[in-house]
Structure formats: C-alpha cells, structure tokens
C-alpha positions as CSV (number, residue, x, y, z in Angstrom):
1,X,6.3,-30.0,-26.2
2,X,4.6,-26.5,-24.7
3,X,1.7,-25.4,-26.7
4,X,2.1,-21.0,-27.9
5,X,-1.6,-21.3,-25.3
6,X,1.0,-22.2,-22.3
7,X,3.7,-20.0,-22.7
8,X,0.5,-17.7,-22.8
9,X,-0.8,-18.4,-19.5
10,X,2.7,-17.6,-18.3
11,X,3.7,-14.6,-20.3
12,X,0.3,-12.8,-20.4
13,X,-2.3,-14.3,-17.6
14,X,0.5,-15.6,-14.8
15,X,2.0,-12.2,-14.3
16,X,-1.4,-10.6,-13.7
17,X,-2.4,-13.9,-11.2
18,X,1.1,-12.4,-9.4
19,X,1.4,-9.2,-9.6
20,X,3.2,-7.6,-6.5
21,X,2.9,-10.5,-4.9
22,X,6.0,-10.1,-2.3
23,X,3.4,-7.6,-1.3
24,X,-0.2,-9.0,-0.7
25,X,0.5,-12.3,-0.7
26,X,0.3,-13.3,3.3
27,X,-2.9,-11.4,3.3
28,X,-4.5,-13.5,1.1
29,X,-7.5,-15.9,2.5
30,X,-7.8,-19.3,1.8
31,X,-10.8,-18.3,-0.1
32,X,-8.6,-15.7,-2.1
33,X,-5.9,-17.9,-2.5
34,X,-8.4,-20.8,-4.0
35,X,-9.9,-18.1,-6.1
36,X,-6.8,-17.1,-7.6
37,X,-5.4,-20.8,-8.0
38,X,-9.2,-21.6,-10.1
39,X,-8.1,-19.4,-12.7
40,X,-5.0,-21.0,-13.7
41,X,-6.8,-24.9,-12.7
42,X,-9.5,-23.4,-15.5
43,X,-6.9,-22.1,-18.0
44,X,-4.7,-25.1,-18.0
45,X,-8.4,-26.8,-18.5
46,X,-8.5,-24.7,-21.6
47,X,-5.3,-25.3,-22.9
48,X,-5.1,-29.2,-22.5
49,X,-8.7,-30.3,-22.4
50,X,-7.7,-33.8,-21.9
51,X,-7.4,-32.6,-18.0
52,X,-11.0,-31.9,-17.0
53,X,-12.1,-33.9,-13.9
54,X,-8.4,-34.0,-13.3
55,X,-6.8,-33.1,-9.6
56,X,-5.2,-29.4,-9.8
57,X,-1.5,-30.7,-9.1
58,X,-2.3,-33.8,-11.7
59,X,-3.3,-30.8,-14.2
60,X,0.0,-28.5,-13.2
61,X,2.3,-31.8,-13.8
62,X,0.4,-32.2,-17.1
63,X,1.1,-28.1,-18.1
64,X,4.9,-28.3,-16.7
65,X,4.1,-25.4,-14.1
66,X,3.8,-24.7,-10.4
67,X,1.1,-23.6,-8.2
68,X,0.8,-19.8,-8.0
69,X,1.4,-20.5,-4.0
70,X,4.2,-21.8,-4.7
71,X,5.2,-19.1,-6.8
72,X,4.5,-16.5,-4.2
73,X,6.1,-18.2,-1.3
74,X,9.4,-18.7,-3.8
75,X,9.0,-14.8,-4.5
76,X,8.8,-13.6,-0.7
77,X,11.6,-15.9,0.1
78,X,13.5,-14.0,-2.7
79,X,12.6,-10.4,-1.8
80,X,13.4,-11.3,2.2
81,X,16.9,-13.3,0.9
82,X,17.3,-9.5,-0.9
83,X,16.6,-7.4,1.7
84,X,19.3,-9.5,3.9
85,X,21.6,-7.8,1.9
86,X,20.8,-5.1,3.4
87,X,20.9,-5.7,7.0
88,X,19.2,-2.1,8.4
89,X,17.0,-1.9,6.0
90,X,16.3,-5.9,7.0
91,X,16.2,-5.6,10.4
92,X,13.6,-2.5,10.0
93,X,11.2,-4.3,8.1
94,X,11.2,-7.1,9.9
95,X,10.9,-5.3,13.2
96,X,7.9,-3.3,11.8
97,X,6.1,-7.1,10.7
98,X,6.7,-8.9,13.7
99,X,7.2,-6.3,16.8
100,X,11.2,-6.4,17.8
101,X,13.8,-8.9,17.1
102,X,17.3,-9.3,17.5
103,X,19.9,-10.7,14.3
104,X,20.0,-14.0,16.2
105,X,15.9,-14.2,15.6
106,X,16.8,-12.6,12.1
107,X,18.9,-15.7,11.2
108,X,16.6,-18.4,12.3
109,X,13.6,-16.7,10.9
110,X,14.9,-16.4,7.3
111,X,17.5,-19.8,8.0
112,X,20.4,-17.8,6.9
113,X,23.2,-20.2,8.0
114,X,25.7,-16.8,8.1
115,X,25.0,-13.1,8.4
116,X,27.3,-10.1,8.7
C-alpha cells in the first residue's frame, strides 16, 4: 500500500527533479545526475525509514518507483518517437544534434522498424 508521503514525492518533488527534462537531460554530468538521483534516494529515506543503509535500487523497489535516469531516458525516447511523426521537423533536429544524416541513419538511430 503507497503512503499520501509517496504519491508526494511523485506529484509535488518528482516533477521538479524532471522538469524539461527531454531538454537538459544529455547535458547532465555524472556528478549532476548523482546529485539529482540523492534527492529522491534521501526522500524515499524519509518516507520509509526502514531503508537507510539500503542500496538506491533496493530503496526504489521498496517505494514502487524508478530511477529519475530512467525516467528521463523513457521521456527523450518519447519526445524523439513524437517528433518521428513528423519527419522534417525530425530529420532537422536530428541533423542540427548530430551534423547530417540520411532517413536510413534516422531509422537505426531511433530503431524505428518502419518510417514513411
């Protein structure tokens, strides 16, 4: 059963830990990135105090979330997957973030088993 502290942490401090993350998230350090994972490791602390000295994934299981890595990678993947719909506008931005490309290198990048 979730605790009203855990559907906290992801109504009220998750979305601040994310927000425009499609945006900055491959800019982020490994320092940043650790940073930004502490706060939720320390919050699920919080929440179920049962998980200090705990490993961060062993205290995710325990809170029924996923890393906020995770998270962002799912949410690039889904703003990519988006712009695919649009293949100009696609094939712009990914021109402009990796020099040129062709739809062939389009496909495999994003593994888009059909595009047209």
């Amino acid at each position: 059963m979730r605790s009203y502290y855990t559907l906290y942490l992801q109504a009220v401090i998750r979305p601040i830990l994310e927000y425009a993350a499609q945006v900055w998230h491959h800019l982020l350090s490994k320092c940043q990135t650790d940073q930004i994972e502490a706060i939720q490791k320390r919050a699920v602390n919080i929440i179920f105090t049962c998980s200090y000295g705990m490993s961060y994934s062993s205290d995710l299981f325990l809170a029924g979330l996923t890393s906020l890595t995770t998270r962002r990678e799912q949410y690039w993947r889904a703003t990519c997957l988006t712009l695919l719909c649009n293949r100009d506008r696609a094939y712009i931005t990914y021109c402009h973030l990796h020099g040129s490309c062709t739809s062939v290198t389009l496909k495999s990048y994003f593994k888009i088993s059909s595009y047209s």
